[in-house]
C-alpha positions, 0 to 999 in steps of 0.5 A, spaced: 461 407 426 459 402 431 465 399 435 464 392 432 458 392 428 457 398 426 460 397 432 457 399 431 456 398 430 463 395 431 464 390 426 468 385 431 467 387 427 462 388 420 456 392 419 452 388 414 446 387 418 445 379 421 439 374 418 439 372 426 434 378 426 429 375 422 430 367 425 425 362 427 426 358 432 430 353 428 437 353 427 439 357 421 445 357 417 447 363 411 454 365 408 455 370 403 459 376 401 459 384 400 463 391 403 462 396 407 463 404 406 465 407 413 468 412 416 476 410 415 478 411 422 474 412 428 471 420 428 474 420 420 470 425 416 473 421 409 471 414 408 474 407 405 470 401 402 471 394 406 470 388 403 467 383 407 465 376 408 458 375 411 457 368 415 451 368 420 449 361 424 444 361 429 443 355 434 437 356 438 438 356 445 446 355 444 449 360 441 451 365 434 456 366 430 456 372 426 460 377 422 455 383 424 453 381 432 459 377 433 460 371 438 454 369 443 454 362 448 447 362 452 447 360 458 441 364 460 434 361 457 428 363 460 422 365 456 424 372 455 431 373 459 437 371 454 445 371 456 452 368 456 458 369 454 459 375 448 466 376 444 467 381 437 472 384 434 475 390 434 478 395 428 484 399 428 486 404 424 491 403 419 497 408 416 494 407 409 487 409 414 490 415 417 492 418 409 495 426 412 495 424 419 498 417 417 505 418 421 503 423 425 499 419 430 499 412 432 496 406 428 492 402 431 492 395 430 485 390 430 483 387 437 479 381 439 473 383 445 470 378 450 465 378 455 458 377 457 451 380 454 444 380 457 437 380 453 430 381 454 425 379 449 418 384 450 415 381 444 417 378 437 418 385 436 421 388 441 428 386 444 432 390 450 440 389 451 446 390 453 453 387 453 459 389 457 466 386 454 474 387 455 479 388 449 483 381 450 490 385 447 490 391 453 487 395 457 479 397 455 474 396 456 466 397 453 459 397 454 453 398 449 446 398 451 441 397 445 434 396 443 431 392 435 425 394 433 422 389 428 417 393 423 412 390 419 414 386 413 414 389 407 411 384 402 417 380 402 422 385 406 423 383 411 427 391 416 429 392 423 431 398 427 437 398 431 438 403 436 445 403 441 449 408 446 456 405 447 461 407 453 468 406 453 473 406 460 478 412 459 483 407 456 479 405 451 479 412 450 485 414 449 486 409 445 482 411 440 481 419 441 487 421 445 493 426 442 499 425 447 504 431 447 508 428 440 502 427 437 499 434 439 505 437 436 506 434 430 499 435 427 499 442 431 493 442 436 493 440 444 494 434 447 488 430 449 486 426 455 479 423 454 477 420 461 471 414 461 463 416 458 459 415 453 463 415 446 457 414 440 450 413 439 447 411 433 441 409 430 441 402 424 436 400 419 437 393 416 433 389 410 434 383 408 431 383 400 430 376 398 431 374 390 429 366 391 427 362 396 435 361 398 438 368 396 437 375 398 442 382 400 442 383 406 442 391 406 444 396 412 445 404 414 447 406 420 448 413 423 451 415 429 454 421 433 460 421 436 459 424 445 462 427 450 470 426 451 470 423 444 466 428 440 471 433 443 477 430 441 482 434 437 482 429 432 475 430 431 474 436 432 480 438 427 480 433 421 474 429 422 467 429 424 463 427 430 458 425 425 459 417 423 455 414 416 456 407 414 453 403 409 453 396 407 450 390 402 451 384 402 448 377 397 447 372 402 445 364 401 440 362 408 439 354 409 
């Protein structure tokens, strides 16, 4: 499960895949709604079903506003480097989300991420970034460095990879897989406090299948593997997985 995608990932965040992928060099406009089956918290082996709206708008050279990559404003806009101010959004995890462990460690709630991007554009085909950005509502902080792949059509599909490694400050991971001694107790393992590093990488697949010239789904995989401090953590380890699969489909109308 991608931070804010996805998340990622992440989202922040949905991981319906962004018609932005698959753009011109004109602005370009699309809505449409669907849901996504991820892990029901992050590190979860059980999963939940979201629904989720999907909104992407790509203005060339100023921006993107999109319920799969977030928010970007350029201010970079050279002939292949790109970059600006980036914001997403954040899960939490609910008591419902939790199901046995709902009580008995803390909720959390959704959050709100700011803070800048960088890209460079290879070729048509191949794009390399990174994107370091604040949780707006506390004290963590994350950073992901990512890489598409555009593959070659098939008839009218049009599909991409995504691959990205994401980190957390310690704050971040505590939040999200740390145990205090309360918690420890009540849920019968040791306390755990994670420091900063790599938290997941992950590889995505995302389609866009077209049914008339305006229509489509949009159609994304995601695999991931929880690393280092967060793979270890005894809410991973004891009652989930370090294994994340997500998956969404969306029907979405582009103008």
């Amino acid at each position: 499960m991608s931070l804010c995608r996805p998340l990622a990932r992440i989202a922040l965040l949905s991981l319906i895949p962004s018609c932005a992928a698959f753009a011109s060099e004109e602005a370009s406009y699309a809505i449409g709604a669907g849901a996504e089956r991820m892990p029901s918290w992050m590190g979860s082996r059980d999963h939940r079903i979201q629904p989720l709206p999907y909104i992407d708008i790509t203005l060339p050279d100023i921006g993107e506003l999109s319920t799969a990559d977030g928010l970007t404003v350029d201010f970079i806009h050279g002939q292949a480097w790109h970059g600006g101010l980036y914001g997403n959004y954040l899960w939490g995890r609910t008591s419902d989300d939790l199901g046995a462990l709902g009580g008995k460690i803390t909720s959390l709630s959704p959050r709100f991420l700011g803070g800048g991007y960088v890209e460079y554009e290879f070729s048509k085909q191949w794009t390399l970034g990174s994107h370091l950005s604040h949780d707006t509502g506390g004290a963590g902080a994350y950073f992901a460095v990512y890489a598409d792949w555009k593959l070659p059509d098939l008839g009218y599909i049009e599909h991409s990879f995504e691959f990205q490694w994401e980190a957390m400050n310690g704050a971040a991971m505590r939040r999200f897989f740390g145990v205090t001694a309360a918690e420890a107790e009540r849920i019968g393992t040791q306390a755990w406090r994670p420091a900063a590093g790599g938290e997941q990488a992950y590889v995505e697949y995302d389609a866009f299948i077209p049914t008339s010239q305006h229509t489509g789904f949009a159609l994304s995989l995601n695999y991931g593997r929880l690393l280092g401090d967060a793979a270890s953590s005894p809410l991973v380890r004891r009652y989930g997985t370090r294994t994340q699969f997500s998956q969404s489909l969306a029907f979405v109308y582009h103008f």
